[in-house]
C-alpha positions as CSV (number, residue, x, y, z in Angstrom):
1,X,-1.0,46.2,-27.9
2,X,-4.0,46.1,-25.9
3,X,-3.8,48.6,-22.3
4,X,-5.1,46.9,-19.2
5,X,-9.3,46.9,-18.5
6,X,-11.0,50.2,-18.4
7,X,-13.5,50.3,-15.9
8,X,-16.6,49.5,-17.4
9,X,-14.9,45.9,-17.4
10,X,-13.5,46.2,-14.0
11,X,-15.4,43.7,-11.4
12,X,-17.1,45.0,-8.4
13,X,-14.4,43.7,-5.0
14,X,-18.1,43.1,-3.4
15,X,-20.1,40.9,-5.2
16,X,-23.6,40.2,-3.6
17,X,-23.7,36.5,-5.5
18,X,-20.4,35.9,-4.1
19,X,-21.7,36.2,-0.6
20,X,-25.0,34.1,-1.0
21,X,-23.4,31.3,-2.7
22,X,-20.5,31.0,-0.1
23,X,-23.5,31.1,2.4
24,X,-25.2,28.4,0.4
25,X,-22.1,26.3,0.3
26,X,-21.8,26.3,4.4
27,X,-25.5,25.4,4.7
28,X,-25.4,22.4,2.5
29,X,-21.6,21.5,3.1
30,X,-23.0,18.3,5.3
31,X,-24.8,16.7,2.0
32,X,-21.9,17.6,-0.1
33,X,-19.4,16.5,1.9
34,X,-22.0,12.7,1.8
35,X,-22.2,13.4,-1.7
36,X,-18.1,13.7,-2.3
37,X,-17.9,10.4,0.1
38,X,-20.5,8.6,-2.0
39,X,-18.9,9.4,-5.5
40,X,-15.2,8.5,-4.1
41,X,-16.7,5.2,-3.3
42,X,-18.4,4.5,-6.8
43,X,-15.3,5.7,-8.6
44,X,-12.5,3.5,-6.1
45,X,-14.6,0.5,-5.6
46,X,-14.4,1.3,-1.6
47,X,-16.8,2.4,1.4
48,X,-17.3,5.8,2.2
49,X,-16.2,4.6,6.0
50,X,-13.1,3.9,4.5
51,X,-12.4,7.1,2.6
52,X,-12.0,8.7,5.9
53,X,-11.7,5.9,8.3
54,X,-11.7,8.0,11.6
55,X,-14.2,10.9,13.2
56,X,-11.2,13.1,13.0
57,X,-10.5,12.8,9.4
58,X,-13.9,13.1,8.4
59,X,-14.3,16.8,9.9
60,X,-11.4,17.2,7.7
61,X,-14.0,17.5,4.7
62,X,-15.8,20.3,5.8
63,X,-13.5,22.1,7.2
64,X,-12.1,22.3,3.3
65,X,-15.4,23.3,2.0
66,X,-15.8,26.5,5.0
67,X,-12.3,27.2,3.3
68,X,-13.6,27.7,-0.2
69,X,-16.7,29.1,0.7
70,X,-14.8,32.3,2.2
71,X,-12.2,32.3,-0.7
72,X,-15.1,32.8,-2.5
73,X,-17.2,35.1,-0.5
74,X,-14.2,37.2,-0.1
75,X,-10.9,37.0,-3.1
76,X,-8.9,39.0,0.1
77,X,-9.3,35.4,2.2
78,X,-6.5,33.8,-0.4
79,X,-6.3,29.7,0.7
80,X,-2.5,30.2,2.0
81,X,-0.3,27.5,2.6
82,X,-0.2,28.3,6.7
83,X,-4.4,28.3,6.4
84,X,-5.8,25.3,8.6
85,X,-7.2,24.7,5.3
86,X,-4.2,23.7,4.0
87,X,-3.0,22.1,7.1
88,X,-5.9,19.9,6.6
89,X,-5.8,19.0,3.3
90,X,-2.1,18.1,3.7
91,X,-3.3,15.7,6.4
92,X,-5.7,14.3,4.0
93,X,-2.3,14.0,1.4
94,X,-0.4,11.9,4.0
95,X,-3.5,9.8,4.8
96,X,-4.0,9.0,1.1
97,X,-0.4,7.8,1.0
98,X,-0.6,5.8,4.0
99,X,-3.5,4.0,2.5
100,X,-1.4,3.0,-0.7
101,X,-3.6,5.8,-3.0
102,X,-1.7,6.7,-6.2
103,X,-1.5,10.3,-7.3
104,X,-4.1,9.7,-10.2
105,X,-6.9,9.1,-7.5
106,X,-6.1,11.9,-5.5
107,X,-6.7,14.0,-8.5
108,X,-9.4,12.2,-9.4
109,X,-11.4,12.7,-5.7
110,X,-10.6,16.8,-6.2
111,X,-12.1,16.1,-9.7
112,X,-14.9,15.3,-8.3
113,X,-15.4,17.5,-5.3
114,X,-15.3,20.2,-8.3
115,X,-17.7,18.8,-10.5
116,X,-20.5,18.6,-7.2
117,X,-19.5,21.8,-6.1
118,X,-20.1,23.9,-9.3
119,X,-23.0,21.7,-10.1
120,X,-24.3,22.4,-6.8
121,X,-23.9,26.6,-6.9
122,X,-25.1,26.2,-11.0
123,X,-28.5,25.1,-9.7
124,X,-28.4,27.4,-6.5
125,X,-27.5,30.4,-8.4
126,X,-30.6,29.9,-10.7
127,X,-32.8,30.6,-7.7
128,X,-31.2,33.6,-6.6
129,X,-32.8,37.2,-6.4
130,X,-29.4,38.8,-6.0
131,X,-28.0,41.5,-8.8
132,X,-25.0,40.2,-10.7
133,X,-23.4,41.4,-13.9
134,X,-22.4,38.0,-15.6
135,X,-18.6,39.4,-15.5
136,X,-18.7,39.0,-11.6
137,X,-20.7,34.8,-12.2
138,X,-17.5,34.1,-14.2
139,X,-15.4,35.7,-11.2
140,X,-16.9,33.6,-9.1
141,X,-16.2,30.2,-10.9
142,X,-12.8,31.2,-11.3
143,X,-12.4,31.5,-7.4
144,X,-13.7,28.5,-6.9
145,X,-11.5,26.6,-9.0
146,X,-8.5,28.8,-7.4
147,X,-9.7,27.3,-3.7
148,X,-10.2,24.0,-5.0
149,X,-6.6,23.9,-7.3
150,X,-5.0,25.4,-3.9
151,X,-6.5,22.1,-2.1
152,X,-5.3,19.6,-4.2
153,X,-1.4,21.1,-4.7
154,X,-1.5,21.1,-1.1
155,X,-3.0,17.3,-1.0
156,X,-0.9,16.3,-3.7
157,X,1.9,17.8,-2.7
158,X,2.0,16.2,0.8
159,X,1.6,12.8,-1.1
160,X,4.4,13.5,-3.2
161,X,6.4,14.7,-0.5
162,X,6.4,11.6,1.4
163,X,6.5,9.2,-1.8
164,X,9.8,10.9,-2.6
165,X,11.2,10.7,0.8
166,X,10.3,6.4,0.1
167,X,11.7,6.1,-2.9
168,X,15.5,8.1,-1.3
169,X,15.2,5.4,1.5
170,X,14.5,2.6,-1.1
171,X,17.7,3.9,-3.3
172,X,20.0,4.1,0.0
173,X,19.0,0.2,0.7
174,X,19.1,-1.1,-2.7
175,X,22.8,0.6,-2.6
176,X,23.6,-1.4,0.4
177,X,21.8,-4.7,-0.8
178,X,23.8,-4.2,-4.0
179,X,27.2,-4.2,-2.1
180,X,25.8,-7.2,-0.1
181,X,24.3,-9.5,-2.6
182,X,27.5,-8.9,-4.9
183,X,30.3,-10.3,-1.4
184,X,27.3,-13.0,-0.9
185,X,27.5,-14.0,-4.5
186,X,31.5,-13.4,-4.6
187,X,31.9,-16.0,-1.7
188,X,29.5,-18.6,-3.4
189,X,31.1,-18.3,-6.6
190,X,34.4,-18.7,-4.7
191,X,33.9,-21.8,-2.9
192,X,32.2,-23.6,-6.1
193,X,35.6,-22.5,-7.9
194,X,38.2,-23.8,-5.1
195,X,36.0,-27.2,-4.2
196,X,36.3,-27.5,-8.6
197,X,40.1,-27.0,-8.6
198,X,40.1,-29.7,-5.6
199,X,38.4,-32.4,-7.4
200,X,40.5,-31.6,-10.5
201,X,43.9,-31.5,-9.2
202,X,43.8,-34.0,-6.4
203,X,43.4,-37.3,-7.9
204,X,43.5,-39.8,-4.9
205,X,40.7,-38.2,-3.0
206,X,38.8,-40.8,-0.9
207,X,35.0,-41.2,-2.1
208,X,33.8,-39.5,1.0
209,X,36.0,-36.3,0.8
210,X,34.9,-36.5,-3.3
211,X,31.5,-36.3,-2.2
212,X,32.0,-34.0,0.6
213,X,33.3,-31.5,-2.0
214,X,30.9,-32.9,-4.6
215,X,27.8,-31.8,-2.0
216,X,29.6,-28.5,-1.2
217,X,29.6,-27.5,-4.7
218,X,25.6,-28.6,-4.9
219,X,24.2,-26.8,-2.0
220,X,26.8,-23.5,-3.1
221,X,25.0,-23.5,-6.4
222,X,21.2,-23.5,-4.9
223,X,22.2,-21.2,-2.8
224,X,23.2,-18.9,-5.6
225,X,19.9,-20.0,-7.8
226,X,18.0,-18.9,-4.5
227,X,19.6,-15.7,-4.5
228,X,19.0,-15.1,-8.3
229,X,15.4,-15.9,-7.6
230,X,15.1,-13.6,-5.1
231,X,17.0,-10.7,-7.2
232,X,14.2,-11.4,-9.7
233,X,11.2,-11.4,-7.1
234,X,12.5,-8.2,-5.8
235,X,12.6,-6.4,-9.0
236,X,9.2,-7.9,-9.5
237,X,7.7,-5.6,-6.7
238,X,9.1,-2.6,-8.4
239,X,6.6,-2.6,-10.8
240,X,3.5,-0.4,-10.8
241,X,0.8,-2.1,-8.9
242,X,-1.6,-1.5,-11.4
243,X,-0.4,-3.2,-13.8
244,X,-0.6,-6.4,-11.9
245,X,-3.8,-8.8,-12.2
246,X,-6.2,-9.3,-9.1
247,X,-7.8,-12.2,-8.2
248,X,-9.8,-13.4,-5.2
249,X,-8.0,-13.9,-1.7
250,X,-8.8,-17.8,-1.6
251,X,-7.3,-18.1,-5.1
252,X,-4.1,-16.7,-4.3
253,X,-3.5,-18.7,-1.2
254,X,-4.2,-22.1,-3.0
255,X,-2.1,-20.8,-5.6
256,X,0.8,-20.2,-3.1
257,X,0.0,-23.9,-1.2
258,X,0.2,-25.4,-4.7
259,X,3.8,-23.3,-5.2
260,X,5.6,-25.5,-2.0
261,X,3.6,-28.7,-2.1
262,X,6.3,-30.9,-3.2
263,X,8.6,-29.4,-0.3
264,X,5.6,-29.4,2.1
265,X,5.2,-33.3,1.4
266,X,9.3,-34.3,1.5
267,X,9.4,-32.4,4.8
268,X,6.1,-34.2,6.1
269,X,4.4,-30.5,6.8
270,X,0.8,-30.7,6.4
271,X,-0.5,-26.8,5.4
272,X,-4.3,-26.2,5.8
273,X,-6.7,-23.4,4.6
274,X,-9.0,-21.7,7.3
275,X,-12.5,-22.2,5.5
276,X,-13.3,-18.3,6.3
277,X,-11.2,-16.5,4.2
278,X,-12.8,-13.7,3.1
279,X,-14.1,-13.4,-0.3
280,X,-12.2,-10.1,-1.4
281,X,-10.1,-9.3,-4.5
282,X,-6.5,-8.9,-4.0
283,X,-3.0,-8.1,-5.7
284,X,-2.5,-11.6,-7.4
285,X,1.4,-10.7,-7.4
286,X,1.7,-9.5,-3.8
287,X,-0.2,-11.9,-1.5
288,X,1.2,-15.0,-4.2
289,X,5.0,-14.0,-3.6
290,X,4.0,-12.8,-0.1
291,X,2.8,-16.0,1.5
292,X,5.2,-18.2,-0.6
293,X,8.1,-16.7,0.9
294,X,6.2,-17.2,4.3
295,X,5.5,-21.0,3.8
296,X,8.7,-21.8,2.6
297,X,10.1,-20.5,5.7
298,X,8.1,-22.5,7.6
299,X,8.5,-25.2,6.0
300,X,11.8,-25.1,5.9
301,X,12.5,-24.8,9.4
302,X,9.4,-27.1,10.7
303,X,10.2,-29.1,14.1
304,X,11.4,-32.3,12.8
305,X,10.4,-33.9,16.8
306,X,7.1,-33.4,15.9
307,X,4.8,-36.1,14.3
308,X,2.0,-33.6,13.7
309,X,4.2,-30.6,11.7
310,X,1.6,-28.5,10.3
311,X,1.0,-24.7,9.0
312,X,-2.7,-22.7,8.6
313,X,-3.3,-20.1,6.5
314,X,-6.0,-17.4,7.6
315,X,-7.1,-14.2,7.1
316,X,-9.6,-11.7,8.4
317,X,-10.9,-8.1,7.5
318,X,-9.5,-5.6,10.4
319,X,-9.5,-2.4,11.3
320,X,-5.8,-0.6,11.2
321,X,-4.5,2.5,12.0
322,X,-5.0,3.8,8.4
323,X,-8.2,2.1,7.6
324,X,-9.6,-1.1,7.0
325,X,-6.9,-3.9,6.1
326,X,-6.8,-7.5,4.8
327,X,-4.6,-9.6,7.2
328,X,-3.1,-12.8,6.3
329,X,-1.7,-15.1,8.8
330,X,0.8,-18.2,8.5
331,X,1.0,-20.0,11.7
332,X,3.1,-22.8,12.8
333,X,4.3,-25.2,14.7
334,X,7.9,-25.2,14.4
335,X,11.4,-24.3,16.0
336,X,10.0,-20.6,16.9
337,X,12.4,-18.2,17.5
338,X,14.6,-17.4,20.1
339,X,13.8,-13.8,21.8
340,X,17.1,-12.3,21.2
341,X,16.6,-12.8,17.5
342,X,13.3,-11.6,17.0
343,X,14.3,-7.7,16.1
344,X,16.4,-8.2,13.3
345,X,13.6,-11.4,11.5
346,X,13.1,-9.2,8.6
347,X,16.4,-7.5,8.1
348,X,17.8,-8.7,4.3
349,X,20.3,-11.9,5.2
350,X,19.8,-12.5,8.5
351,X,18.7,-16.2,9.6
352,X,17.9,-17.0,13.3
353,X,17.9,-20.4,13.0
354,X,21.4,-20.4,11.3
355,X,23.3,-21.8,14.2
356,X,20.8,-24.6,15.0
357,X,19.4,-25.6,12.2
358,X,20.7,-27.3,9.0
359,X,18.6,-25.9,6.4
360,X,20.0,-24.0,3.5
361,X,19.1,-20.3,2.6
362,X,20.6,-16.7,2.2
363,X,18.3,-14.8,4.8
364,X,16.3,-13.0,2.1
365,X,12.7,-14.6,2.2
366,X,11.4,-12.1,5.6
367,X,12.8,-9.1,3.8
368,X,11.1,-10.0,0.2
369,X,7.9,-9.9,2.3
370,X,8.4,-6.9,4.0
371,X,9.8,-5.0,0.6
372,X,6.9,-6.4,-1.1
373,X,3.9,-5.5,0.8
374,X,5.3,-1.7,1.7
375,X,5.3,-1.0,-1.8
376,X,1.4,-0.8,-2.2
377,X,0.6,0.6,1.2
378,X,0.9,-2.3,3.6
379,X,3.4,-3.7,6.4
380,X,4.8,-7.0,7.4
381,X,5.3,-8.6,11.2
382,X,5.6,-11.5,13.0
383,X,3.8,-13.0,16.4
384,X,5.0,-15.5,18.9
385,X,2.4,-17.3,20.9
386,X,3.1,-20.1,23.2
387,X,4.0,-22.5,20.7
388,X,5.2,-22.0,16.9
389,X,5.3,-18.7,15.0
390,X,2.7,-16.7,13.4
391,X,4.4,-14.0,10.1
392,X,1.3,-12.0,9.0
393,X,1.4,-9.1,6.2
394,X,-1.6,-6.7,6.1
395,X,-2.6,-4.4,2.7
396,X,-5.2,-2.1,2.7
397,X,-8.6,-3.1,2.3
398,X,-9.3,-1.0,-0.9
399,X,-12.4,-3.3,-2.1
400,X,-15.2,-4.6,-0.6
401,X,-15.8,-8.1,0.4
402,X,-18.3,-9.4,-2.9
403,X,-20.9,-11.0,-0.5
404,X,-21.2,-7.6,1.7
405,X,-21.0,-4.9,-1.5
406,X,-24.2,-4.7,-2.4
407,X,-25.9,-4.3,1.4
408,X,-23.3,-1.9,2.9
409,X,-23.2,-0.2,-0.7
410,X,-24.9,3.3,0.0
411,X,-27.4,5.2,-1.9
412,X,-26.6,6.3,-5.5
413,X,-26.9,10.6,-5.7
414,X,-26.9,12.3,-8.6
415,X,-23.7,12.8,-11.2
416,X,-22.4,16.6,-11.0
């Protein structure tokens, strides 16, 4: 068995190339740091503004690269996890996850901050007068990857961390929808069964208690085939995201319009398309399921005193507190709702209009929404202007708008 190194294969602690490419990396750190930003963008389809959407997380960058540059100057300076290096890049982890950022891309930006980094100190080292035994080059490389595999567990980590902590919250509510949906479903079943045994056993019924119990058992059964429906659209948004198709903003909107036009026309609601939408690509899935749920709602519960019942669709690019999001807006003119039941809209089987309004449903539609949007990164509200309701749901803004790519698209550097 082999014994450990002699000394004639024993790196120098000091290395003299060490020190002038650390140095190297803190002079240049501002054009890598454009260069990372620029790549990111190529590789995600999305601004470099929008990798790091604030001042604050944009310092965050090279702040990481000052962290590597000692590692490598000095092997004693190990990236530990209570560095500010590592408090940053575990900022960055929780910033990528608010933005809806799956763990491949986050691999794939470190990826690539490696690839321009060693490219970058390839070329620099060339130039340099320093001695070096080639034992003490290959040292270096391998503290640079060290710093930059440090990073990304902490990054990735963080991401993980907080994607975990979801899914636990998402497992405690299915638990509790499960109990629910099973008593809802138990009580439907239930009255179907007892208004059945009524019609069967009682003979002389009059025709309008028959048809009392006859209408019963009808609106029981939609309910339960609106339940099943939404069961099914819920388990729809488990799926991976990337697996679903995307499609232009303006397409899915028609799409959902086309979805409730027969119940927009029998409940005389008129539902109009602002002409401005942008022209950005979208979960086809998400905003489709999304904004049905929305107009069906509204629709549903449109003020029947009104000649002129009528929803609009819109949408605009904004900028949120994680970044740049698409917002989509469904305003009408209908019942509102009443203050006191505003808190609880989105809550799974609660209706605020159950009380004063006729209309069938099981209080699942808000939830749907909200369940549906979280799960890539976005969040669902409503507003309450004068008249009418406004439900919105933002997701982040992860592509460009087409019209817009090619002038705010930025210079293209050179591949590491």
């Amino acid at each position: 068995m082999a014994g450990p190194p002699s000394a004639a294969y024993q790196v120098r602690s000091e290395c003299p190339l060490a020190g002038a490419l650390a140095d190297k990396l803190r002079e240049s750190k501002a054009d890598l740091v454009l260069h990372w930003l620029t790549r990111i963008s190529e590789r995600m389809s999305i601004h470099p503004n929008r990798v790091f959407p604030t001042d604050d997380l944009l310092d965050h960058v090279p702040i990481l690269i000052d962290g590597i540059a000692a590692y490598l100057e000095d092997p004693a300076a190990v990236v530990g996890t209570d560095t500010p290096v590592v408090g940053k890049a575990m900022e960055l982890g929780r910033l990528r996850y608010t933005q809806g950022f799956d763990a491949h891309e986050i691999l794939k930006e470190y990826e690539i901050l490696g690839g321009i980094l060693f490219t970058y100190l390839a070329h620099a080292s060339d130039q340099m007068t320093e001695p070096c035994e080639k034992s003490e080059l290959l040292v270096c490389g391998h503290r640079l990857f060290s710093a930059i595999a440090v990073i990304q567990a902490a990054t990735t980590t963080q991401y993980l961390r907080l994607a975990d902590e979801r899914v636990a919250e998402r497992e405690a509510r299915l638990r509790a929808f499960n109990h629910t949906i099973s008593h809802e479903i138990k009580n439907q079943v239930g009255a179907i069964l007892g208004a059945g045994e009524i019609l069967e056993t009682i003979t002389d019924l009059s025709d309008d208690k028959r048809s009392e119990f006859q209408q019963l058992i009808l609106r029981r059964a939609r309910a339960m085939k609106d339940t099943l429906e939404n069961l099914l659209s819920l388990g729809r948004t488990e799926q991976d995201a990337r697996q679903h198709r995307h499609i232009t903003l303006v397409q899915a909107v028609k799409e959902a319009r086309r979805g409730v036009r027969e119940a927009a026309q029998d409940a005389g609601v008129k539902v109009h398309l602002d002409p401005n939408i942008p022209d950005v690509e979208v979960n086809a899935a998400v905003v489709e399921l999304s904004l049905t749920n929305y107009l069906t709602n509204t629709i549903k519960y449109a003020n029947t005193d009104r000649a002129d019942r009528r929803v609009d669709i819109s949408a605009t690019i904004e900028q949120g507190e994680a970044g740049t999001e698409i917002v989509v807006r469904v305003h009408d003119n209908g019942l509102g709702v009443p203050d006191d039941k505003r808190a609880r809209l989105f809550e799974r089987f609660y209706r605020a209009h159950e009380t004063i309004s006729g209309a069938e449903g099981t209080g699942l539609g808000l939830s749907i929404v909200r369940d549906t949007v979280e799960s890539i990164g976005g969040r669902a509200w409503a507003e309450f202007p004068e008249r009418g309701s406004v439900f919105a749901f933002a997701l982040p803004a992860r592509r460009e708008p087409r019209s817009d790519r090619r002038e705010s698209e930025p210079p293209t550097l050179a591949s590491p």
